[in-house]
Kinemage of the C-alpha trace (Angstrom):
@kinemage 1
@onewidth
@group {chain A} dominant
@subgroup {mainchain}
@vectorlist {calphas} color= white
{ca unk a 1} P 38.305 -76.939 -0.911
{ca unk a 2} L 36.649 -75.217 2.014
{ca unk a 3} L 38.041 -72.437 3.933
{ca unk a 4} L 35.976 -71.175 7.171
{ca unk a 5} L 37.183 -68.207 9.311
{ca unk a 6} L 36.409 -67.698 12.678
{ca unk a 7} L 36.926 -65.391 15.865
{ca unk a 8} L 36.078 -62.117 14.518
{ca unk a 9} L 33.943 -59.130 16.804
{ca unk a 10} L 33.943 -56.350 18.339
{ca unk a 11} L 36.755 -55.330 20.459
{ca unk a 12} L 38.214 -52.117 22.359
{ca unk a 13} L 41.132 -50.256 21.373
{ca unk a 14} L 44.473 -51.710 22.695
{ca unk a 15} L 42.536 -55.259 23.132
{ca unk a 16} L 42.795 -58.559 21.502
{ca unk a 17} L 41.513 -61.078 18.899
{ca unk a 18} L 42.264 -64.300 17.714
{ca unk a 19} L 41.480 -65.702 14.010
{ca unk a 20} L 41.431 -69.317 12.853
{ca unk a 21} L 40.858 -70.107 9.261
{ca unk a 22} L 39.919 -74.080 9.330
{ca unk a 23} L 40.782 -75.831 5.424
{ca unk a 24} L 39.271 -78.776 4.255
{ca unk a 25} L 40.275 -80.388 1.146
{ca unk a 26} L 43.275 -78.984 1.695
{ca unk a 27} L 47.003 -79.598 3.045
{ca unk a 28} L 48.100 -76.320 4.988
{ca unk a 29} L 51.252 -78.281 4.560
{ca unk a 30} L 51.298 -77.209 0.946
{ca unk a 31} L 52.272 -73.820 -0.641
{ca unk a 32} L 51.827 -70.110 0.969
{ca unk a 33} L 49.025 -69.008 3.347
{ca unk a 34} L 47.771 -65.789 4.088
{ca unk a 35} L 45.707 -63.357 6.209
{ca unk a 36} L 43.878 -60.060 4.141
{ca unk a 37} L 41.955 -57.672 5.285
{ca unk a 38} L 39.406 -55.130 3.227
{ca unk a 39} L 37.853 -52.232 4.904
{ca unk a 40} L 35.043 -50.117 3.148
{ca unk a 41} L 36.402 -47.986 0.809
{ca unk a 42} L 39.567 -49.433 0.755
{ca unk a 43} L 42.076 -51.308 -0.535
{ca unk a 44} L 42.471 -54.950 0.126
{ca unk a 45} L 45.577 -55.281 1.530
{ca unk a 46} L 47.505 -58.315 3.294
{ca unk a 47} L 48.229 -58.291 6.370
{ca unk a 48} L 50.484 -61.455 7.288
{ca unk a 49} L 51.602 -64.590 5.435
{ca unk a 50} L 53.248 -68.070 5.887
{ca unk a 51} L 55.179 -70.741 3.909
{ca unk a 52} L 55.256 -74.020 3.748
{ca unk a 53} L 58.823 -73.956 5.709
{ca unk a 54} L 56.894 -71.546 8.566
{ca unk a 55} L 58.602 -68.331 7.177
{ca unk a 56} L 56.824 -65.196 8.021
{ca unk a 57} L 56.163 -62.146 6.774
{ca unk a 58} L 53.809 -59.080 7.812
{ca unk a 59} L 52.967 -55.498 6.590
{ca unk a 60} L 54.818 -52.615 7.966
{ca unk a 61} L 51.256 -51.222 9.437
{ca unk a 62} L 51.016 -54.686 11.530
{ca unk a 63} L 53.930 -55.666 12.336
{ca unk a 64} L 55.040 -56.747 16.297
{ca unk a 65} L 51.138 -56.587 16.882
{ca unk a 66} L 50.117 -59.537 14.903
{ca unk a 67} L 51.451 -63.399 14.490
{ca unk a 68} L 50.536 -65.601 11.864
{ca unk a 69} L 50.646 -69.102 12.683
{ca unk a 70} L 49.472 -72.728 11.331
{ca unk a 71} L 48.571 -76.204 13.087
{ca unk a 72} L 49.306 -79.023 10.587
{ca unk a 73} L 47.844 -81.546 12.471
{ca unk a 74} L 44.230 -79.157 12.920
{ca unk a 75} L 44.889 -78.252 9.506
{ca unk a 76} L 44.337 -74.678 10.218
{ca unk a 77} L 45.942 -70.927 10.081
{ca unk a 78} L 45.456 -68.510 12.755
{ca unk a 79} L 46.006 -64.482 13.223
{ca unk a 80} L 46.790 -63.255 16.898
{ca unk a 81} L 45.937 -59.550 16.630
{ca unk a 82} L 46.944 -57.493 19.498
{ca unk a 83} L 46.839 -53.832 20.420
{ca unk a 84} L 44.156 -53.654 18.058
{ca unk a 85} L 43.859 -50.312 16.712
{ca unk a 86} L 40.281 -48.501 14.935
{ca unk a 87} L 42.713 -48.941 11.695
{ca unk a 88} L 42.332 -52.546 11.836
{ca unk a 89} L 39.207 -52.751 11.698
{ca unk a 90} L 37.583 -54.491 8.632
{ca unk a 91} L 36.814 -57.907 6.805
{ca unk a 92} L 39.596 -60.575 7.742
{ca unk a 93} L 39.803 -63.185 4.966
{ca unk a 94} L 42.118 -66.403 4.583
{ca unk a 95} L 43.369 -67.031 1.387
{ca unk a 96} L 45.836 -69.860 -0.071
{ca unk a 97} L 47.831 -71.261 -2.998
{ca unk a 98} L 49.564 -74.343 -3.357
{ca unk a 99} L 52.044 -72.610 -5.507
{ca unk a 100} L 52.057 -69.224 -6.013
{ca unk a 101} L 53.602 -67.317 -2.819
{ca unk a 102} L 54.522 -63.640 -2.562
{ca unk a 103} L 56.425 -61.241 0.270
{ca unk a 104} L 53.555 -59.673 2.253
{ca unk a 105} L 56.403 -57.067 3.252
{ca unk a 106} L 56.116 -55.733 -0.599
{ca unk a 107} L 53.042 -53.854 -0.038
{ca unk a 108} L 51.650 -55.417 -3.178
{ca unk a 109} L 48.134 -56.921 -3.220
{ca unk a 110} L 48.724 -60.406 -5.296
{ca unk a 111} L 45.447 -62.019 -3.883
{ca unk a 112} L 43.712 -62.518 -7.339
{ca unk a 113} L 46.812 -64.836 -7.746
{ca unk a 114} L 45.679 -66.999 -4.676
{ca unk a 115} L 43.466 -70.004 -5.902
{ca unk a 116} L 41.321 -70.437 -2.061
{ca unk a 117} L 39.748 -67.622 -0.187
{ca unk a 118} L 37.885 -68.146 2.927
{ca unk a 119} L 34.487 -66.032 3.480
{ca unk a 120} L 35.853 -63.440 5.650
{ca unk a 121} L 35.027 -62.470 9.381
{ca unk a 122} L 34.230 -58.915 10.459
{ca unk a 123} L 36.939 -57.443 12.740
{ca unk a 124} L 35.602 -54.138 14.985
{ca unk a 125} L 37.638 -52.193 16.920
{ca unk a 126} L 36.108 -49.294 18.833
{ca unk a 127} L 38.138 -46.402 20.363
């Protein structure tokens, strides 16, 4: 199982960015998918998940500026980030799990439960 981000940069304040996490050996179809983010000296903490039935679910700090979203067919997840803020800035990693699923909204960081994590891609936003 392979999982490739891509899309990351530099951007201004108040701009826009796009993330796609491509999987291979892997049905998107299957189980919970999820966007993290680390920044240095901090917490990881996700940022936006999906379920297999296209259910939702973002932390508080993004939430109405980000969308999560997944292409079956492409076999891959994507974050729209906009009105990026300095705060966001950071690593952006993929992560999945064909079973084991949690509420992003709990501001709880269950990633060492996820079985695939992608690489990462640097997100920088400068004010």
């Amino acid at each position: 199982v392979h999982l490739a981000e891509s899309g990351g940069g530099l951007v201004q304040s108040g701009g826009s960015l796009g993330l796609s996490c491509v999987f291979s050996g892997y049905a998107i179809s299957r189980g919970c998918l999820y966007w993290f983010r680390q920044a240095p000296g901090q917490r990881r903490e996700a940022v936006a998940g999906i379920d297999s039935d296209g259910r939702k679910g973002y932390a508080d700090s993004v939430k109405g500026r980000f969308a999560i979203s997944k292409d079956h067919a492409k076999n891959t997840l994507y974050l729209q980030m906009n009105n990026l803020k300095p705060e966001d800035a950071g690593m952006y990693y993929c992560a999945a799990d064909p079973v084991f699923c949690f509420r992003v909204e709990d501001n709880v960081d269950y990633g060492d439960q996820l079985r695939y994590w992608g690489q990462g891609v640097q997100v920088t936003v400068s004010s």
